[in-house]
PASE-604895 format. One record per residue (C-alpha): residue number from 1; x, y, z. Coordinates in steps of 0.02 Angstrom, whole numbers, plus 50000, padded with zeros to 5 digits. Example, Ala and Ser with C-alpha at 12.3 -4.5 7.8 and 13.67 -1.06 7.14 Angstrom:
<nodes>
{seq:1	x:50615	y:49775	z:50390}
{seq:2	x:50684	y:49947	z:50357}
</nodes>
This chain:
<nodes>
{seq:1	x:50000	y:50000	z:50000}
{seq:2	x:50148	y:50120	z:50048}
{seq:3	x:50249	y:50086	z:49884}
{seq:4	x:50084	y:50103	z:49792}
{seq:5	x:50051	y:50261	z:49847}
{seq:6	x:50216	y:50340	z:49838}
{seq:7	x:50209	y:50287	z:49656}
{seq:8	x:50049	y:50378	z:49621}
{seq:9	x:50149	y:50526	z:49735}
{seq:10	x:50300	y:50522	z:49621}
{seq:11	x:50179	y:50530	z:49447}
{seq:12	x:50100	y:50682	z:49526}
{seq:13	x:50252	y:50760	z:49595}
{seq:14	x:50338	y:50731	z:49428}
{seq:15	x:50187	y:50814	z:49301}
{seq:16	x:50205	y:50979	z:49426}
{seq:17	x:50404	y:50972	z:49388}
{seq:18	x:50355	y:50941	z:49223}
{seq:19	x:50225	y:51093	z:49178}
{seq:20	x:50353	y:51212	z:49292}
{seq:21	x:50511	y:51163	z:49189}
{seq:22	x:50407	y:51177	z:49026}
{seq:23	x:50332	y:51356	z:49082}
{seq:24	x:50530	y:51387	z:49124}
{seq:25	x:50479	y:51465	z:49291}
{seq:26	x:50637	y:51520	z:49329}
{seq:27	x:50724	y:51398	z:49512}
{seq:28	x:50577	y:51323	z:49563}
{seq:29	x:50616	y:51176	z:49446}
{seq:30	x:50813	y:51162	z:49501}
{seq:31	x:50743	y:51145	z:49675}
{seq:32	x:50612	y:50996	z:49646}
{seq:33	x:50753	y:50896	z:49502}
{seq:34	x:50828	y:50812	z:49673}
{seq:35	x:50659	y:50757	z:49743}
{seq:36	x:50609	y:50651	z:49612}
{seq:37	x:50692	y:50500	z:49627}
{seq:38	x:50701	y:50483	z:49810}
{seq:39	x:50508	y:50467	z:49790}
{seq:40	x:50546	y:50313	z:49694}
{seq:41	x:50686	y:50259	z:49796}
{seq:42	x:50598	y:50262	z:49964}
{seq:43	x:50453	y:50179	z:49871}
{seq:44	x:50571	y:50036	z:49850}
{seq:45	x:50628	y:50014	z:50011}
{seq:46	x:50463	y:50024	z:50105}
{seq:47	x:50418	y:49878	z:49966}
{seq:48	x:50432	y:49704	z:50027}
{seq:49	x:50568	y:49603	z:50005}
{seq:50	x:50624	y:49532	z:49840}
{seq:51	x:50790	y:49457	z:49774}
{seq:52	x:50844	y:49602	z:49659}
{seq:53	x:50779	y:49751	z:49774}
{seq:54	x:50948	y:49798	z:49830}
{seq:55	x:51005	y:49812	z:49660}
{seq:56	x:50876	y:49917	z:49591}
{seq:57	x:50903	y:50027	z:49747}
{seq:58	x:51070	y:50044	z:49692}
{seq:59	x:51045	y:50097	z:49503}
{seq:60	x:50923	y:50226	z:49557}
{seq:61	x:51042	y:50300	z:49695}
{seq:62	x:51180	y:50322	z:49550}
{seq:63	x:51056	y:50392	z:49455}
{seq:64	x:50991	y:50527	z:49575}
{seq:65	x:51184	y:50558	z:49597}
{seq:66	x:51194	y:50595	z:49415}
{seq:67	x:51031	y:50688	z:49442}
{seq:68	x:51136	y:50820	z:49598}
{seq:69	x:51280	y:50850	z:49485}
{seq:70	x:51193	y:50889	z:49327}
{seq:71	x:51117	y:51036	z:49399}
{seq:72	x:51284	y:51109	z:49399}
{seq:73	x:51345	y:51072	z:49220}
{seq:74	x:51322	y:51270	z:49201}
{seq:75	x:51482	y:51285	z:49301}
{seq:76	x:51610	y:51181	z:49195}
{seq:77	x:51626	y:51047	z:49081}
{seq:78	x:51684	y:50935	z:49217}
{seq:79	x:51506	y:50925	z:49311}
{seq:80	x:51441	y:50850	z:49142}
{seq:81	x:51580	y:50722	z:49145}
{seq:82	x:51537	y:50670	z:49307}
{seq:83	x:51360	y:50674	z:49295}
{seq:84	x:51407	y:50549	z:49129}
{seq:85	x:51480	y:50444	z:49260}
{seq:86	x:51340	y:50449	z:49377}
{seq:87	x:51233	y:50377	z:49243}
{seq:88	x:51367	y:50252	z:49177}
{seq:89	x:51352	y:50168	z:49335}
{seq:90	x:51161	y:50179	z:49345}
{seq:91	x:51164	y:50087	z:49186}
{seq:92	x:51280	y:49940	z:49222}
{seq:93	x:51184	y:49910	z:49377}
{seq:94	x:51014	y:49883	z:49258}
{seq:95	x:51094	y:49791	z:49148}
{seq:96	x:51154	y:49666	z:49325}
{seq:97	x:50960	y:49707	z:49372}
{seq:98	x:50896	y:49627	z:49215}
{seq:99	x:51010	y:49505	z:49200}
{seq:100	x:50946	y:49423	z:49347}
{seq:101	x:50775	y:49431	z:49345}
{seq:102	x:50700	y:49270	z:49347}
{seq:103	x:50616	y:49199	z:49168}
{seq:104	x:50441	y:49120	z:49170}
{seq:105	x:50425	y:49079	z:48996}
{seq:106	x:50519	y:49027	z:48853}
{seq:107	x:50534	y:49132	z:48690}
{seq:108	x:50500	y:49037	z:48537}
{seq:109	x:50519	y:49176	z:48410}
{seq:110	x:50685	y:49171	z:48368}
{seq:111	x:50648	y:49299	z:48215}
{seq:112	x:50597	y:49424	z:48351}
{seq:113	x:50741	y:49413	z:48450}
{seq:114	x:50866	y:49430	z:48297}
{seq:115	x:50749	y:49574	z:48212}
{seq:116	x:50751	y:49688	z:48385}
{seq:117	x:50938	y:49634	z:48404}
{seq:118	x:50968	y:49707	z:48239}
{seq:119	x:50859	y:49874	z:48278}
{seq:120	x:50961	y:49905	z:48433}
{seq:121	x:51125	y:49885	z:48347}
{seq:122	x:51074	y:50013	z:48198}
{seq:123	x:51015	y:50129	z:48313}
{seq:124	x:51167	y:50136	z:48392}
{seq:125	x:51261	y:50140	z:48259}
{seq:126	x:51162	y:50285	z:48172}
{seq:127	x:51191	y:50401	z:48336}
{seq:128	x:51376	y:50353	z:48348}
{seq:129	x:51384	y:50418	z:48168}
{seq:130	x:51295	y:50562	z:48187}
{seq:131	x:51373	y:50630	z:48355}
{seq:132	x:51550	y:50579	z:48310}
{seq:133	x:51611	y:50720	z:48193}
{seq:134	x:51547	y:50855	z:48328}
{seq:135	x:51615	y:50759	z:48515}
{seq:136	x:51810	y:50822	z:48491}
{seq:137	x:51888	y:50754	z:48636}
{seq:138	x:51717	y:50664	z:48702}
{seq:139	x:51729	y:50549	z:48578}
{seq:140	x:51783	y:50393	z:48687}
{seq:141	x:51677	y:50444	z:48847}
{seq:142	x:51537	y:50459	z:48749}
{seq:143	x:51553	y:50291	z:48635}
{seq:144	x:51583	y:50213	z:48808}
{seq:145	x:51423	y:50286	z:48878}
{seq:146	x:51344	y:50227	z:48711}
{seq:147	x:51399	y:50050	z:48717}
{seq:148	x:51319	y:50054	z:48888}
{seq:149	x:51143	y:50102	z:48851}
{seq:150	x:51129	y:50004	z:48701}
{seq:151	x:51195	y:49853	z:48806}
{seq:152	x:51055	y:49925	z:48938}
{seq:153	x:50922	y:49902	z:48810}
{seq:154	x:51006	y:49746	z:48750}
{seq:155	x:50971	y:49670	z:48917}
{seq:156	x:50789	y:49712	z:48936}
{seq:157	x:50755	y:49682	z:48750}
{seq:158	x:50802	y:49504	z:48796}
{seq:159	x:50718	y:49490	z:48951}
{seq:160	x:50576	y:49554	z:48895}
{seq:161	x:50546	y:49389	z:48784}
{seq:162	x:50570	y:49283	z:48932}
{seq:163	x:50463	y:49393	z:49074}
{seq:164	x:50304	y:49395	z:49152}
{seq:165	x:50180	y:49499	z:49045}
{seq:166	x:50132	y:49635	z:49085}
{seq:167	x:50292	y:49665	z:49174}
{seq:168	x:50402	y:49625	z:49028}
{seq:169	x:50328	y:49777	z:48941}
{seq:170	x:50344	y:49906	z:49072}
{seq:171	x:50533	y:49867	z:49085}
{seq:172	x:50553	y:49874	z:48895}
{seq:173	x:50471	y:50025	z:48872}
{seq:174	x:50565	y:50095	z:49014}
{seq:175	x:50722	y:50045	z:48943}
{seq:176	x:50671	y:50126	z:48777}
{seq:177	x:50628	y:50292	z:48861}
{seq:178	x:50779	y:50284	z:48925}
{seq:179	x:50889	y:50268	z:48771}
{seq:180	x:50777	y:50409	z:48696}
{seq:181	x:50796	y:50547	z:48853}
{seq:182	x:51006	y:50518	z:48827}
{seq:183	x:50990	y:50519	z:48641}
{seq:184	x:50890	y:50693	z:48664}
{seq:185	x:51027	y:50744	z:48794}
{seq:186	x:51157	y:50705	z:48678}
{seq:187	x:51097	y:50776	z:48518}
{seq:188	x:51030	y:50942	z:48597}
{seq:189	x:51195	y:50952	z:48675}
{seq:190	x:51321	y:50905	z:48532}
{seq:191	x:51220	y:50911	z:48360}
{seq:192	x:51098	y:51058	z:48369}
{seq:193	x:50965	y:51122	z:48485}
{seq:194	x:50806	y:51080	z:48529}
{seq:195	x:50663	y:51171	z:48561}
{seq:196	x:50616	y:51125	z:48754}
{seq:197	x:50759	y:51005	z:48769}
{seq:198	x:50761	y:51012	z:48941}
{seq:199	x:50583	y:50966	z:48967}
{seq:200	x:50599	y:50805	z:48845}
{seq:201	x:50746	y:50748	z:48899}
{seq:202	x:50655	y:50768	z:49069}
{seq:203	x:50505	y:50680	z:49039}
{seq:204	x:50565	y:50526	z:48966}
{seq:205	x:50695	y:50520	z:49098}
{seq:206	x:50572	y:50528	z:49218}
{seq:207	x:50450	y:50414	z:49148}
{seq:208	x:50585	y:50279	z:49114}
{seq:209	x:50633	y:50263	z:49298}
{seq:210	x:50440	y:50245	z:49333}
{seq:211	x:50412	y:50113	z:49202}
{seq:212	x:50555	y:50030	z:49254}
{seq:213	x:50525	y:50013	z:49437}
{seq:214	x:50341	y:49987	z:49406}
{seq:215	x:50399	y:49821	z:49302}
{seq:216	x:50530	y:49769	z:49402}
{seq:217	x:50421	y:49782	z:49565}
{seq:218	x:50276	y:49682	z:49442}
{seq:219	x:50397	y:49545	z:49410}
{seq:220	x:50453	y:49522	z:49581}
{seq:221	x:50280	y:49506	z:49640}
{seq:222	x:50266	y:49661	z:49746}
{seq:223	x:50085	y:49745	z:49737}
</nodes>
């Protein structure tokens, strides 16, 4: 009941940070960033217990990390460097998340597997391609970072054919958000601006970490 209704509290919480960042109401929206994901992350803990609950605790507290030192990016070129690493982390901890989530079913479509296998790839091949000529001395941090996040969405590509539905589906969606609110990061920041960046990249962030605790918490049993 707790963990429900700090979910419902984090959607609600999130759509106010949402409309104020998109209105661009200048501070109120640097002071709620931090307080989003320690909505989910308490939400966690107060859950019951479940085999991979420490480790989703774990890629959300990296993530808020990267979350605290983003805000100061303004400041140097460092922040965003570390804030990459932040996230890095976060990543590699899904990727251990989803890789042991336990598989109820067996996936028979072979074609499936092979055909999203081979969408992953080209996407990340297509940004790598496109963001390459402008990183300069970025380039390997952020082919790193990209390996990362396609290996992310690797993971719960995979798992998704072997999960629990409807459970399966949040997490793949999540992971999919997820890959889309760093892609938006990362062409805003090195390929050319975007119109209320800040408020995309934003709410698919946000709504990936929901989706993807809402799954994982699904799959583990926890109501």
């Amino acid at each position: 009941m707790k963990t429900s209704l700090l979910l419902k509290t984090y959607i609600g919480f999130t759509v106010l940070y949402l409309i104020i960042l998109f209105l661009n109401l200048e501070g109120f929206d640097w002071y709620m960033k931090p307080l989003l994901l320690p909505i989910l992350l308490v939400a966690v803990a107060v859950a019951e217990s479940f085999p991979t609950k420490k480790i989703l605790l774990m890629a959300l507290t990296f993530s808020w990390i990267g979350d605290i030192i983003l805000l100061f990016t303004d400041k140097g070129e460092l922040y965003f460097i570390f804030g990459l690493v932040a996230f890095l982390l976060s990543h590699v901890v899904y990727i251990v998340l989803f890789s042991k989530q336990q598989n109820t079913r067996t996936n028979d479509k072979k074609e499936v597997f092979w055909l999203g296998s081979l969408a992953i790839l080209t996407y990340f091949f297509i940004m790598i391609n496109t963001l390459f000529p402008k990183l300069g001395a970025l380039k390997i941090p952020v082919l790193v970072y990209a390996l990362v996040i396609t290996t992310m969405l690797f993971f719960a590509f995979k798992g998704s054919l072997k999960w629990s539905i409807p459970a399966n589906n949040y997490i793949l969606i999540g992971a999919i958000v997820f890959v889309s609110s760093d892609s938006i990061l990362a062409f805003n920041k090195f390929y050319a601006p975007i119109t209320h960046a800040s408020f995309f990249i934003m709410a698919t962030y946000c709504m990936a970490q929901y989706l993807i605790v809402k799954g994982i918490l699904k799959l583990n049993g926890v109501k």
